[in-house]
N, C-alpha and C positions, 0 to 999 in steps of 0.2 A: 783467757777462757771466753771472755765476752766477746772479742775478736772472731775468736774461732765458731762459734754459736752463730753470729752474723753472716759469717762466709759457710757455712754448712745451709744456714737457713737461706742464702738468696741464689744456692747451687739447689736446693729443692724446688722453690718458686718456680726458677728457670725450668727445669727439667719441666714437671706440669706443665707450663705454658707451650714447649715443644710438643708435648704430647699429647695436647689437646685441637692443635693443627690438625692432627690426623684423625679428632674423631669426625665424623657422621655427624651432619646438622640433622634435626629432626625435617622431615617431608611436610610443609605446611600446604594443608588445600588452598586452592584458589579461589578469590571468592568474588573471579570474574563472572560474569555471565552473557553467554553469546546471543543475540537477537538477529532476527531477519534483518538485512539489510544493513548490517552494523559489523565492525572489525571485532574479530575475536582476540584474544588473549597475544596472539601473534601476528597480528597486524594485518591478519585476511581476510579479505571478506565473505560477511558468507551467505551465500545464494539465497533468498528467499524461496521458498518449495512453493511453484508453478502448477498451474492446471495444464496438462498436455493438449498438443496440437491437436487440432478435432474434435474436442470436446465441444459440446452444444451448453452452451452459456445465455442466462438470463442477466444486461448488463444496464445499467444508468449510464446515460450521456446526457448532458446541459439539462439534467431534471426529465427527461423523457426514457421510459424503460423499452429496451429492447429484445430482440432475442437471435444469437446468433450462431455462428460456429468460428472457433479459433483456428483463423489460419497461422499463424505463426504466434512464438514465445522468444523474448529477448528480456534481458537482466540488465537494469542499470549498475554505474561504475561504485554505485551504492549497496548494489544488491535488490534492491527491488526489482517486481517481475513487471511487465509490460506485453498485452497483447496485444496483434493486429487481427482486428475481428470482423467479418462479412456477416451481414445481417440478412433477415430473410427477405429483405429488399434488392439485396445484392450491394449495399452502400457498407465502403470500407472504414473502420473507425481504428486509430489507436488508444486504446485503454493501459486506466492502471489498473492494480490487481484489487485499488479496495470498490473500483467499479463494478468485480462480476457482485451480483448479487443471488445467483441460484447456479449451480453448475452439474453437468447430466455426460457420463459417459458416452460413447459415441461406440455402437457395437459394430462387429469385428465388421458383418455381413454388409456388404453394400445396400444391398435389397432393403435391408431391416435396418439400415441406420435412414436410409429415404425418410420411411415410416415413421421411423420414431422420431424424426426432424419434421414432418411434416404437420404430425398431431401435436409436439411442440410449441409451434407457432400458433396454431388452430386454438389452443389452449390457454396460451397468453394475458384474451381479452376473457376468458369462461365467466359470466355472470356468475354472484353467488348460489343462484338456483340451481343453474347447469351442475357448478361442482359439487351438490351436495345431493346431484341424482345420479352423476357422472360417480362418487365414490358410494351410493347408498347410505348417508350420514346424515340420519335428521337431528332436530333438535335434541332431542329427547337421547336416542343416542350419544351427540356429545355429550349430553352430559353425566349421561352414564359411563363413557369412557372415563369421565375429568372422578366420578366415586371412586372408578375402578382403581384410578393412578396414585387416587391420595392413600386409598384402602394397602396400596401395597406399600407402601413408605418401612416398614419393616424399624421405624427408630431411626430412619434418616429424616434430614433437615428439610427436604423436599422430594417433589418426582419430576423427573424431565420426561417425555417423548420428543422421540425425532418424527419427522414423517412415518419412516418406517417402523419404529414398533407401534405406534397409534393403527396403522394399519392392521399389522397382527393383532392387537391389543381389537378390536373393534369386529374385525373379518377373520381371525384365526389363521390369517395365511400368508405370507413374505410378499412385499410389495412388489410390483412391476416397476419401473422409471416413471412412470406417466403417473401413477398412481404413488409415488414420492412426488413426484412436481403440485399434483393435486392438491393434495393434502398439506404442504408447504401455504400453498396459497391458501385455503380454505382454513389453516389455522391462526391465518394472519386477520381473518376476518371479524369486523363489529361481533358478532355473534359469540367467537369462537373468544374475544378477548374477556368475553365474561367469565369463563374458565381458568384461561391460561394467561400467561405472559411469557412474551418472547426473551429468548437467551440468545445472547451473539456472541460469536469467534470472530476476530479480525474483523471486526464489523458487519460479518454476513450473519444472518437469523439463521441457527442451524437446529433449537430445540423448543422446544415451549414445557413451560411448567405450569404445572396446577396450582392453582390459589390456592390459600384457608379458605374454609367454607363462608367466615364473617364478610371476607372481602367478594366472596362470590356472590350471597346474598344481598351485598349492597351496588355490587356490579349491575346485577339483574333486573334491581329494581331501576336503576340509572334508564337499562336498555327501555324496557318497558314501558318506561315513562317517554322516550321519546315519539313523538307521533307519526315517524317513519315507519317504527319496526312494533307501532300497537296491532298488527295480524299479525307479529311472526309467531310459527309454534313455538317458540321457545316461552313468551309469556302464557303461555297454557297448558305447558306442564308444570 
């Protein structure tokens, strides 16, 4: 009987183990994850997402900022992007992609892309003054924007603007190009960082956030006290 019990019991085992061949393994996620410039899950690479041909680019070379238009895009065997860029000197540079530092659609219009490559360059050098009469943004205004941004926080951790909502946010009206480039620069300014602090993507400053008010008031007083910017309106409001 014990015999029989044994040879019953290792003819069930068996069975199970054949029939268990044939289930279904459960589907495990993977818990790769694919990066620019970096082989994915299947050994491909995978392209880094490029600024297109003709775009009008703000870029760093050997520490010196330029401003050009991309004539050509090429991917290293990496996956990074690489452009070849003509400046508004006419001097040909090859860049990498964490060189642009501002980048500006190029419209369809021949006419209108002249234009807006022209006041591009013209804009570049804009004293603090220029931009802050070129967008109508005084002191007093920023900083009524930087109330406005914290005031809407809604229970969030913070507020970003891009150029463009600061604009609407300030003007009530959808920015122009030139008027994102503006305002890009002019939030990067001594003034403006008593307010905000820059946020970066891929190394480009794409948003600025508003301070606490503690750190804004000890910003303020920092600016004030220095004996460059004792006239600026900002100490007099």
């Amino acid at each position: 009987k014990l015999l029989n019990r044994l040879y019953l019991t290792a003819l069930t085992l068996s069975s199970l183990e054949a029939t268990s061949a044939f289930v279904a393994r459960p589907h495990l996620p993977s818990t790769s994850v694919s990066l620019h410039g970096k082989k994915d899950s299947s050994d491909e690479v995978v392209q880094q997402q490029a600024f297109s041909a003709g775009s009008f680019i703000e870029f760093e070379e050997k520490k010196r900022i330029h401003v050009g238009k991309i004539d050509a895009v090429e991917h290293k065997s990496s996956g990074g992007a690489r452009y070849t860029v003509i400046d508004s000197e006419g001097k040909k540079f090859n860049i990498a992609d964490k060189s642009v530092r501002y980048s500006m659609a190029c419209p369809n219009s021949p006419g209108q892309a002249n234009k807006l490559y022209e006041e591009f360059i013209s804009a570049q050098d804009t004293p603090m003054k220029s931009l802050q009469e070129s967008l109508d943004v005084s002191p007093e205004l920023l900083e009524m924007a930087w109330e406005e941004a914290t005031e809407e926080l809604d229970g969030e951790a913070h507020a970003d603007l891009t150029p463009s909502s600061f604009v609407e946010l300030v003007h009530a009206h959808a920015a122009s190009a030139m008027e994102k480039y503006l305002t890009w620069k002019l939030l990067q300014s001594d003034m403006a960082h008593v307010f905000f602090k820059e946020i970066k993507s891929h190394g480009r400053i794409v948003a600025f956030r508003a301070k606490p008010r503690k750190a804004v008031d000890n910003a303020k007083d920092m600016f004030c006290r220095d004996q460059d910017n004792e006239d600026n309106e900002l100490c007099f409001v």
